[in-house]
SEDO-350275 format. One line per 8 residues: number of its first residue (from 1); for each residue x, y, z of N, C-alpha, C. Coordinates in steps of 0.02 Angstrom, whole numbers, plus 50000, padded with zeros to 5 digits. Layout:
! residues N
NUM) X Y Z X Y Z X Y Z ~ ...
//
This chain:
! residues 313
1) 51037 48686 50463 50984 48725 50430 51007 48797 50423 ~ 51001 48831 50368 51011 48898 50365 50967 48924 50359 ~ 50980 49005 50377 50926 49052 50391 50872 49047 50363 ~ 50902 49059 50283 50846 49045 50232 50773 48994 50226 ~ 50829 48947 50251 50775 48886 50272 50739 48896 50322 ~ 50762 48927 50362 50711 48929 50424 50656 48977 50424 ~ 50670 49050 50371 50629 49082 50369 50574 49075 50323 ~ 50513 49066 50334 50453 49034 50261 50475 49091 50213
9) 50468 49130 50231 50460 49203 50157 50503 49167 50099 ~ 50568 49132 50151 50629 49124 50110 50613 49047 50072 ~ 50593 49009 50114 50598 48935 50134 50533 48915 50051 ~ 50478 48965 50075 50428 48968 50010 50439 49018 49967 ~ 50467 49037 49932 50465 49099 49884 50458 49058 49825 ~ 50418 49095 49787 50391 49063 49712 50478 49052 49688 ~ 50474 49000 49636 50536 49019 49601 50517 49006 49529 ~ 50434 49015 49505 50399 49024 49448 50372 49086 49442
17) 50370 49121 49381 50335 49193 49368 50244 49146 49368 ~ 50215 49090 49358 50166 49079 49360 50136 49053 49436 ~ 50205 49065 49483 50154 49043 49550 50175 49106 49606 ~ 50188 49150 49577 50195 49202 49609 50120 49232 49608 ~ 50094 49284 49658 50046 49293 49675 50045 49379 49652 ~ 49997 49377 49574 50017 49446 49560 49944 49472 49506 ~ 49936 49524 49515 49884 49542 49459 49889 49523 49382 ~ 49821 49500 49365 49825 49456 49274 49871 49483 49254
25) 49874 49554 49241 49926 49588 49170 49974 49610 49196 ~ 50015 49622 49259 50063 49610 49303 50103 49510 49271 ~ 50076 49480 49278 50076 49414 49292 50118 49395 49216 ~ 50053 49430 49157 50064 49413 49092 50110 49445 49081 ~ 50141 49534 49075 50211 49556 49086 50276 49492 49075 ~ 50275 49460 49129 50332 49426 49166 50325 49375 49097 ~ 50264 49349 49117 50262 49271 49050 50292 49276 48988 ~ 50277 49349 48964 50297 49353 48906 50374 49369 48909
33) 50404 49388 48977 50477 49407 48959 50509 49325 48942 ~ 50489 49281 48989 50490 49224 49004 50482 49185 48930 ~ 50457 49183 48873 50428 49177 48834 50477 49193 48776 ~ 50499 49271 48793 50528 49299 48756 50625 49251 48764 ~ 50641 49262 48825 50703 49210 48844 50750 49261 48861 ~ 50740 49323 48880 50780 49374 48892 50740 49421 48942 ~ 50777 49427 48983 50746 49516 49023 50768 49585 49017 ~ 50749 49603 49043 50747 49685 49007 50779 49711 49056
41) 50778 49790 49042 50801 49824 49109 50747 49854 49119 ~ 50716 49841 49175 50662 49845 49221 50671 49909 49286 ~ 50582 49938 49302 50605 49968 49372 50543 49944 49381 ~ 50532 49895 49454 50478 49886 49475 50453 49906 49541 ~ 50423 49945 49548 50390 49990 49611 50323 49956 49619 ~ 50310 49985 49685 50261 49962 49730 50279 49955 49812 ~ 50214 49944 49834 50217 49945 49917 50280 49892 49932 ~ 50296 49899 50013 50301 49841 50032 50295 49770 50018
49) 50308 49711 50014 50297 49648 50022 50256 49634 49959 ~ 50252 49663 49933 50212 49654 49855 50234 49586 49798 ~ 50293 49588 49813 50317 49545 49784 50367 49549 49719 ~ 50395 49612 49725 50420 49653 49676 50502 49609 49662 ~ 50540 49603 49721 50596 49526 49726 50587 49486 49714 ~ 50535 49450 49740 50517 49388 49708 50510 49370 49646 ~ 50482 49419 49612 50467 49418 49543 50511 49422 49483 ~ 50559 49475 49525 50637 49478 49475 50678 49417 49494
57) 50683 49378 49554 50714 49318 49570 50685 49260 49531 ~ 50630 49260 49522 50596 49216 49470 50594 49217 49424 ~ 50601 49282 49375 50618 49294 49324 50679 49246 49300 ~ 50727 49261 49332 50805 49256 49349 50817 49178 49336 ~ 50780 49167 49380 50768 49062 49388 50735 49060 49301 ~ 50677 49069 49301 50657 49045 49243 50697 49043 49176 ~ 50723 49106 49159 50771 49113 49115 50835 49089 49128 ~ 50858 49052 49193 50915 49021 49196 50992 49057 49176
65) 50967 49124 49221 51016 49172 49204 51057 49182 49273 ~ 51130 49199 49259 51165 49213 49332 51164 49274 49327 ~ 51120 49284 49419 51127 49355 49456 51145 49359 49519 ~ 51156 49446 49539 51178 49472 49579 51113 49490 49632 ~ 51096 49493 49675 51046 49550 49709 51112 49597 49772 ~ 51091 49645 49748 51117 49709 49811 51075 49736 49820 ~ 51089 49742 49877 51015 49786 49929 51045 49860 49939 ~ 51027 49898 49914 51039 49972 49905 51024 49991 49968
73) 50961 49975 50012 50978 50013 50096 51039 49990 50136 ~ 51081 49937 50116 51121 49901 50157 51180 49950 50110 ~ 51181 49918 50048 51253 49944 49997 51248 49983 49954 ~ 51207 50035 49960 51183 50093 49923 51233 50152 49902 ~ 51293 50117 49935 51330 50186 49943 51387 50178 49845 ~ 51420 50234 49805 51439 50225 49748 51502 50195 49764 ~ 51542 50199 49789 51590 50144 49778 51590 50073 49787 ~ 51516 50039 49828 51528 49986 49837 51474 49971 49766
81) 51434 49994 49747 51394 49993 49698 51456 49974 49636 ~ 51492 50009 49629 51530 50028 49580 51590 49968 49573 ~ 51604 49948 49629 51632 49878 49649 51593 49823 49614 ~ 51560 49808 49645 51523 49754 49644 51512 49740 49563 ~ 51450 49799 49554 51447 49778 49460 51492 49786 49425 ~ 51555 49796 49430 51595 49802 49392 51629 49729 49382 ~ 51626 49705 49441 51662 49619 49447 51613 49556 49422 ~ 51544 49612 49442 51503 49549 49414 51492 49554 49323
89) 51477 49622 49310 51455 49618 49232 51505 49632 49189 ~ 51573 49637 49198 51623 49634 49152 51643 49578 49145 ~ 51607 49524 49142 51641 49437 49151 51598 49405 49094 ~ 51578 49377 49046 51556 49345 49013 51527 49281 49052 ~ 51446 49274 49053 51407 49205 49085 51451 49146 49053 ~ 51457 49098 49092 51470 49021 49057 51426 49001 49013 ~ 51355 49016 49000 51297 48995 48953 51311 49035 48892 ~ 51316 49101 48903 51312 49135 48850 51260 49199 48866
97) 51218 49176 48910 51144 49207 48912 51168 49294 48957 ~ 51123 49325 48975 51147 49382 48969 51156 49392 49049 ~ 51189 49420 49098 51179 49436 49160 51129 49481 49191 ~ 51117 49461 49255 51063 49502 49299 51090 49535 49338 ~ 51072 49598 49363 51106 49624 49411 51022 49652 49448 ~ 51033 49636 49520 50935 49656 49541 50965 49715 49607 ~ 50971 49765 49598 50960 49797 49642 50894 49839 49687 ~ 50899 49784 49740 50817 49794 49781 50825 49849 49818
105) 50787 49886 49850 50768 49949 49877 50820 49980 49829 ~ 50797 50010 49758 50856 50051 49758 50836 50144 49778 ~ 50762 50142 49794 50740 50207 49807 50779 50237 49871 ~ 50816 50180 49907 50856 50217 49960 50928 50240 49933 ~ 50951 50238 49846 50995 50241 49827 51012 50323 49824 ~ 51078 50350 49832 51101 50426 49825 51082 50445 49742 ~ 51021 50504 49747 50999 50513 49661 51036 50574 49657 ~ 51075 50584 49664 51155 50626 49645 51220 50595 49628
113) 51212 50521 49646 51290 50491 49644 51266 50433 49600 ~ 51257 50397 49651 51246 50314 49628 51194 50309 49594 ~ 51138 50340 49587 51082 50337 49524 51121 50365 49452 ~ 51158 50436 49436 51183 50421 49368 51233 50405 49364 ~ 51287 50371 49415 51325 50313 49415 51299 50248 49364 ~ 51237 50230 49399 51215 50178 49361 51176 50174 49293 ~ 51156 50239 49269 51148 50244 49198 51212 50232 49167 ~ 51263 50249 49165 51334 50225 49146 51344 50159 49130
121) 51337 50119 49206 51332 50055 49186 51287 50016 49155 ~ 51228 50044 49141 51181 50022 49101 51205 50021 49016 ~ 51232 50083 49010 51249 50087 48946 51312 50048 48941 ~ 51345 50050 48998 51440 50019 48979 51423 49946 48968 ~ 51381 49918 49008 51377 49832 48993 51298 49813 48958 ~ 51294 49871 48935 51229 49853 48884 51232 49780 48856 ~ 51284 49744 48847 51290 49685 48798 51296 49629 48837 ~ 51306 49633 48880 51306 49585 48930 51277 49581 48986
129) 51222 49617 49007 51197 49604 49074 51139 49676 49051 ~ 51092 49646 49108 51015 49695 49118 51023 49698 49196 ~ 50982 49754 49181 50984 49780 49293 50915 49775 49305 ~ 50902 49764 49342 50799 49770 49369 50816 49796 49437 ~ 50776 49860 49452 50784 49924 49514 50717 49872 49538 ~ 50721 49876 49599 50661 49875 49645 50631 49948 49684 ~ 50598 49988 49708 50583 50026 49730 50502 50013 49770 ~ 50507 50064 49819 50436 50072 49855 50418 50137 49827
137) 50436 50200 49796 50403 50246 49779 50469 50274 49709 ~ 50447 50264 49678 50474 50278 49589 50482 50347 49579 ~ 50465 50395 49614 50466 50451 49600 50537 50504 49638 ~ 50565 50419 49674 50651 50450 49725 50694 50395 49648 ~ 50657 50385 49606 50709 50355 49536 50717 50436 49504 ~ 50772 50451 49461 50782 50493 49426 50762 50481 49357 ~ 50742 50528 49314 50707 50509 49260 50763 50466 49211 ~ 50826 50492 49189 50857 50450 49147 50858 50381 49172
145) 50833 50347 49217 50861 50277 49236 50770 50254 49213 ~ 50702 50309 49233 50639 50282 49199 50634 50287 49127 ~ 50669 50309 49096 50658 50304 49022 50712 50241 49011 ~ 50747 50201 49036 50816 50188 49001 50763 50094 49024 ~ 50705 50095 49061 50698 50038 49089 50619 50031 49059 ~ 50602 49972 49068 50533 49934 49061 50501 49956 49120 ~ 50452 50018 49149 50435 50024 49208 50384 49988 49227 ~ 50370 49928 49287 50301 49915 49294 50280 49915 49374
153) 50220 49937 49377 50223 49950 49436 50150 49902 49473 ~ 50170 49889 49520 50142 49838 49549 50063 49857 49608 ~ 50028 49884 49556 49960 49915 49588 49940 49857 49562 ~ 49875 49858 49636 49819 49780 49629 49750 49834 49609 ~ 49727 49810 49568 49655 49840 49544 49610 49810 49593 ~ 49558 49873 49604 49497 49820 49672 49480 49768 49646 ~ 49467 49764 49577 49434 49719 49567 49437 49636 49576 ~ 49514 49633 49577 49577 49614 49578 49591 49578 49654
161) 49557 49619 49710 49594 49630 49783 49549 49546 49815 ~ 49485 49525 49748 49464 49452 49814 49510 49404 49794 ~ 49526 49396 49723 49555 49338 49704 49619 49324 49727 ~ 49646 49409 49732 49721 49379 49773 49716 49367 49848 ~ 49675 49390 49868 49679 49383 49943 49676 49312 49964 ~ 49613 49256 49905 49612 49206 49895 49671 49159 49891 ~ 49699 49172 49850 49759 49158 49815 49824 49133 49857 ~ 49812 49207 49912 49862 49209 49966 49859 49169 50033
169) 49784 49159 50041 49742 49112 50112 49766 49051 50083 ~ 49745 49030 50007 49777 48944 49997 49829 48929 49995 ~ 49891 48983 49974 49966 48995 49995 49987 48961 50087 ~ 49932 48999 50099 49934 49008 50185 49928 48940 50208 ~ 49885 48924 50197 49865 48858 50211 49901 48782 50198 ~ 49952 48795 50104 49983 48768 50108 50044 48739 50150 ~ 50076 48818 50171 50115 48820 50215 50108 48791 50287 ~ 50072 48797 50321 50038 48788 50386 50044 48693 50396
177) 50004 48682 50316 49999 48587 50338 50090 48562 50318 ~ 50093 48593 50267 50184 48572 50251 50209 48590 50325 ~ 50202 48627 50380 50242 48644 50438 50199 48620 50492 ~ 50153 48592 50463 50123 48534 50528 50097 48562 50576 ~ 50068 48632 50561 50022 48680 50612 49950 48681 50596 ~ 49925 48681 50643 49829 48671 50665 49815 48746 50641 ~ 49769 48767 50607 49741 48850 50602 49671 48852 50597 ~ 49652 48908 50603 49570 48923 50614 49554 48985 50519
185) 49527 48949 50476 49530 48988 50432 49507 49055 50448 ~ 49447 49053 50471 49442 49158 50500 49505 49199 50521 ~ 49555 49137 50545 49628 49193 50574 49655 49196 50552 ~ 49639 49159 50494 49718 49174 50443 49682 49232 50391 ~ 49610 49225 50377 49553 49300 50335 49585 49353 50379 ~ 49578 49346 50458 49599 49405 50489 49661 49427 50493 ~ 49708 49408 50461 49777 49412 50471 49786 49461 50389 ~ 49793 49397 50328 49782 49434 50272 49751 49509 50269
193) 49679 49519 50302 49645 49577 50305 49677 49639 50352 ~ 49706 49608 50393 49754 49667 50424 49832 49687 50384 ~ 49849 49653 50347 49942 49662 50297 49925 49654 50224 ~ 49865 49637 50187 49844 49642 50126 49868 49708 50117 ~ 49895 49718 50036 49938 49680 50016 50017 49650 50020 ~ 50034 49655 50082 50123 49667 50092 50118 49569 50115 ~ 50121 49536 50070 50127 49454 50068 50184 49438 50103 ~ 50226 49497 50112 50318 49443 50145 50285 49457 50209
201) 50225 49509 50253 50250 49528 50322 50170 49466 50324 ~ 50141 49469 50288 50079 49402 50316 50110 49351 50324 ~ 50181 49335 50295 50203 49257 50263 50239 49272 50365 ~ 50279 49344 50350 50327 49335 50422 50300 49330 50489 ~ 50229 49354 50494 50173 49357 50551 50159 49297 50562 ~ 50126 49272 50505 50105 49194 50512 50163 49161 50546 ~ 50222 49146 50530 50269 49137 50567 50278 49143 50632 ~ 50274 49185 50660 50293 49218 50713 50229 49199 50774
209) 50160 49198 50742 50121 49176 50781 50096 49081 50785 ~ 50132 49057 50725 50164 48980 50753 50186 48945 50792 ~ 50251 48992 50836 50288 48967 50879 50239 48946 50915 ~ 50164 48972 50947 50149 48954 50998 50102 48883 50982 ~ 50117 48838 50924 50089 48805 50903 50045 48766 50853 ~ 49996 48840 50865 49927 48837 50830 49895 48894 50799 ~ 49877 48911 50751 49848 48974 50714 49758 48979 50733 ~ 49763 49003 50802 49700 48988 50831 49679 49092 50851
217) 49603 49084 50878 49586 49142 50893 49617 49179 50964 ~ 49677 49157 50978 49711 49172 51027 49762 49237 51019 ~ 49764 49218 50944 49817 49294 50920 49782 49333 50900 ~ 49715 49353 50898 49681 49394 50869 49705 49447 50912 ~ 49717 49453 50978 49718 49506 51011 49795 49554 50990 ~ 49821 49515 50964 49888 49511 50954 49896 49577 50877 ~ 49850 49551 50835 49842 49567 50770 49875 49649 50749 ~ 49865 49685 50809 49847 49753 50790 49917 49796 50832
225) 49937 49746 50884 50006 49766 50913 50045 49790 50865 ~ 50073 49848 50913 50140 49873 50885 50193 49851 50931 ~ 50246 49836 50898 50306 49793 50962 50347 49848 50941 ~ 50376 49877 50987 50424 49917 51014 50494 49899 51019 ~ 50501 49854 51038 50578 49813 51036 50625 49809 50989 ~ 50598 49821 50928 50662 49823 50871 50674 49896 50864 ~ 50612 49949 50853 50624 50012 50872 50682 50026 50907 ~ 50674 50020 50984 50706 50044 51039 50787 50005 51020
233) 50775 49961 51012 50839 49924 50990 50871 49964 50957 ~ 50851 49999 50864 50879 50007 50822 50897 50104 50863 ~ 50856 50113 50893 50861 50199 50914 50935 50187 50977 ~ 50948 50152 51013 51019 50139 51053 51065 50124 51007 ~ 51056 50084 50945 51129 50081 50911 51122 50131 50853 ~ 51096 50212 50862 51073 50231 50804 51095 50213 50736 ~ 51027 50146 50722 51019 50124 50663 50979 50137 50619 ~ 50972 50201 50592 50932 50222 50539 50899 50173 50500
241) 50938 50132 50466 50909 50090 50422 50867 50053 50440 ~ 50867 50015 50499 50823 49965 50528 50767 50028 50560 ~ 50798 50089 50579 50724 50142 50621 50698 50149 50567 ~ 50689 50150 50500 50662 50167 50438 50613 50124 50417 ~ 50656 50045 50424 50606 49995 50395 50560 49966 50435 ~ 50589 50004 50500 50523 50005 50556 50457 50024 50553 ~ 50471 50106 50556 50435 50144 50508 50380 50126 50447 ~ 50424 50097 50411 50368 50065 50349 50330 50000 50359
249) 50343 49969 50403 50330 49917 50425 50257 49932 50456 ~ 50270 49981 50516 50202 50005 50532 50159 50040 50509 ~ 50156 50071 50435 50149 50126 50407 50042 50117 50416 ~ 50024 50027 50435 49955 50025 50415 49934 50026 50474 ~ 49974 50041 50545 49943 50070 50612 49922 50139 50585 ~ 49856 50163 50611 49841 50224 50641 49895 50291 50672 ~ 49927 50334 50635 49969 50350 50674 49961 50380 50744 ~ 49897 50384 50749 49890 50406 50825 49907 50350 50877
257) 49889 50293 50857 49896 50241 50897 49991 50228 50903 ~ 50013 50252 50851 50080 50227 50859 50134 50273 50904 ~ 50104 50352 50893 50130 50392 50941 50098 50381 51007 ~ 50057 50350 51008 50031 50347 51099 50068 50254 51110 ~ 50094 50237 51083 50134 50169 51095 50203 50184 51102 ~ 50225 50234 51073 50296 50256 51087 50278 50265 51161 ~ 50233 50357 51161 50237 50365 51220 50224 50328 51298 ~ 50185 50299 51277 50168 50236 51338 50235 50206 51372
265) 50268 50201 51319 50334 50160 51345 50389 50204 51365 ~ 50398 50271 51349 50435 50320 51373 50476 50274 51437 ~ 50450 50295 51503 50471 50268 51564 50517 50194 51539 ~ 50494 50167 51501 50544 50090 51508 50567 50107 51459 ~ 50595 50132 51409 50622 50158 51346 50687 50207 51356 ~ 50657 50241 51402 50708 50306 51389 50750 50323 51464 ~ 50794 50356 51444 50820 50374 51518 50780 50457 51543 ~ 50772 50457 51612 50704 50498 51635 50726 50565 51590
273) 50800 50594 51609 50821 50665 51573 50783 50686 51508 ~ 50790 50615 51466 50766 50639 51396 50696 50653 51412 ~ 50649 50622 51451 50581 50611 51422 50524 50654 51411 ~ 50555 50719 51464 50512 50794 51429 50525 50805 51368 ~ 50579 50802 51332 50606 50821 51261 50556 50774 51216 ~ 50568 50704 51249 50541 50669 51200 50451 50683 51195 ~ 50420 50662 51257 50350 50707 51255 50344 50780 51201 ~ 50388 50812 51217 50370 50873 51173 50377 50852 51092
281) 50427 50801 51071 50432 50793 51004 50382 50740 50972 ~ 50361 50702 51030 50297 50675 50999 50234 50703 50970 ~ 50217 50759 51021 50185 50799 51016 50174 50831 50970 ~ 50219 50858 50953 50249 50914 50872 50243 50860 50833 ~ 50258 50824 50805 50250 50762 50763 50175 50743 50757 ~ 50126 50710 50800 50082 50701 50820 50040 50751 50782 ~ 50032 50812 50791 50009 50887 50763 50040 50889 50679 ~ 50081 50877 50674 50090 50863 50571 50063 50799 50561
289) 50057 50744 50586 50018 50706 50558 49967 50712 50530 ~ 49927 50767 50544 49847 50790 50502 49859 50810 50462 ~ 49904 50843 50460 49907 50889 50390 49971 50860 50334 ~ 50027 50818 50340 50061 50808 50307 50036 50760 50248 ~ 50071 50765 50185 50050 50726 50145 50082 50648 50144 ~ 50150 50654 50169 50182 50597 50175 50181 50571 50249 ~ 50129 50499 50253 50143 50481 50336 50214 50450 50352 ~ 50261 50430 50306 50304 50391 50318 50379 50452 50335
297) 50385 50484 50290 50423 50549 50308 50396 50571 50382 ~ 50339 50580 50378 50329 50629 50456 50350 50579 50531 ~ 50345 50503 50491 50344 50456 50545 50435 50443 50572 ~ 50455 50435 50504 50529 50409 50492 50557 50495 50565 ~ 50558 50542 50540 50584 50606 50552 50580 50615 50628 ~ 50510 50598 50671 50487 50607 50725 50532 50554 50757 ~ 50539 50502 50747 50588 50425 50759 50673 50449 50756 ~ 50682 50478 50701 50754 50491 50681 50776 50559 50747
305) 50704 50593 50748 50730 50664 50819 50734 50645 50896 ~ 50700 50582 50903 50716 50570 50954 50757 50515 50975 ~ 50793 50476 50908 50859 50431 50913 50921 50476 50917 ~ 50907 50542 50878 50953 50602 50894 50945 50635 50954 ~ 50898 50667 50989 50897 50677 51038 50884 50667 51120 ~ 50876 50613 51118 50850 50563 51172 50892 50521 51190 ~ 50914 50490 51244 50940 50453 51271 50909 50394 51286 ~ 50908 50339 51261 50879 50272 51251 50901 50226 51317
313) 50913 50170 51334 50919 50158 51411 50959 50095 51374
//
């Protein structure tokens, strides 16, 4: 069994633009590219888990086109960028049909290097291949790459917010009897209602609270935890990338609650030397949280000062 398989996000991912779980005119977008028999060059933004991959992977399937995905937080950097598409879209498809190239997170991409790097290649293999950017905030894209693309962005209208939630519980449910697990429908309402709309971390939770069997009112208590362990993990091998997507991961905790969960754990976290430093930088952090406009910057930064300055155990 491989990973893929083992993980649902992976194991279930739509591989139809019509069973993907997305707003009407979001939805219709896709149909008509689908329709049309070609894709575009696309930038699709939105939160988390929205479904913004999935959707270009389905695209991809439907049109029966060969692609690439690079993950710009992993290979973001311009020479490997510059590698890669160069081997993939200077080759002519065996069909004829045009190539994909999907670069996901590309908002973690360098918008000095590798962003008008890749206007270049947009224009150099114009004839043979389309790119679709993924992003969580469109506004770290540089403008020549938003004019050069189909931008759509993946906001759910309220009106919008019962049917998918709907949408997503009978998803849920499917999954659960295909994997031969017992659930309590209120816990899977309460689950959705706590990660609405980020569908990969409901799909990865649900998961995770399986192992113990049963999707019963036993994890409710569970619901609202913050786990510390990949944190502390990623802050000893300072791993930015994973302390980042940490970060965003928790972005729908309370941040007060999340700085008093760091600090709680200080003593088993840290080695004693650091832990006045670290107290004080929670603190200072803690105090811009009211006032900053960005919680994820103030969160990422406070995380990144004390993987820099702290001694982890």
């Amino acid at each position: 069994m491989t990973n893929n398989e083992y993980l649902w996000v992976e194991k279930y991912r739509p591989r139809k633009i019509d069973d993907c779980v997305l707003p009407a005119s979001i939805k219709k977008t896709f149909m008509d590219m689908v329709e049309s028999g070609e894709a575009q060059n696309l930038l699709l933004s939105g939160g988390a888990g929205c479904g913004k991959t999935t959707v270009a992977r389905a695209l991809c399937h439907e049109l029966d086109t060969e692609y690439i995905i690079i993950n710009c937080s992993e290979d973001g950097n311009i020479d490997t960028l510059r590698t890669k598409i160069r081997n993939f879209a200077s080759t002519v498809s065996i069909s004829g049909a045009k190539k994909v190239v999907i670069l996901d997170e590309f908002d973690y991409s360098n918008a000095q290097s590798t962003q008008p790097a890749l206007r270049g290649f947009i224009e150099e293999f114009s004839s043979n291949c389309r790119f679709i950017m993924t992003c969580n905030f469109k506004n770290r894209i540089i403008e020549p790459l938003h004019s050069r693309c189909t931008n759509v962005e993946f906001r759910i209208p309220n009106s919008e917010k019962p049917e998918l939630a709907k949408q997503i519980m009978e998803r849920l449910k499917t999954i659960l009897n295909t994997e031969n697990v017992p659930f309590d429908d209120k816990v899977l309402a309460q689950l959705i209602l706590k990660h609405f709309p980020d569908f990969r971390r409901i799909i990865n939770e649900l998961q995770r609270y399986s192992v113990s069997g049963e999707i019963d009112a036993g994890i409710l208590s569970n619901l609202g935890e913050i786990q510390l362990q990949q944190l502390i993990s990623a802050m000893k091998g300072k791993d930015f990338t994973t302390l980042r997507k940490w970060a965003v991961d928790n972005l729908d905790n309370d941040h007060t609650r999340i700085f008093r969960k760091i600090y709680d754990g200080l003593y088993e976290s840290f080695e004693a030397s650091s832990i006045p430093a670290a107290v004080l930088i929670l603190a200072d952090y803690q105090d811009k949280a009211s006032r900053v406009a960005d919680q994820e910057i103030n969160l990422t930064a406070c995380l990144t000062e004390l993987m820099m300055e702290c001694t982890v155990k």
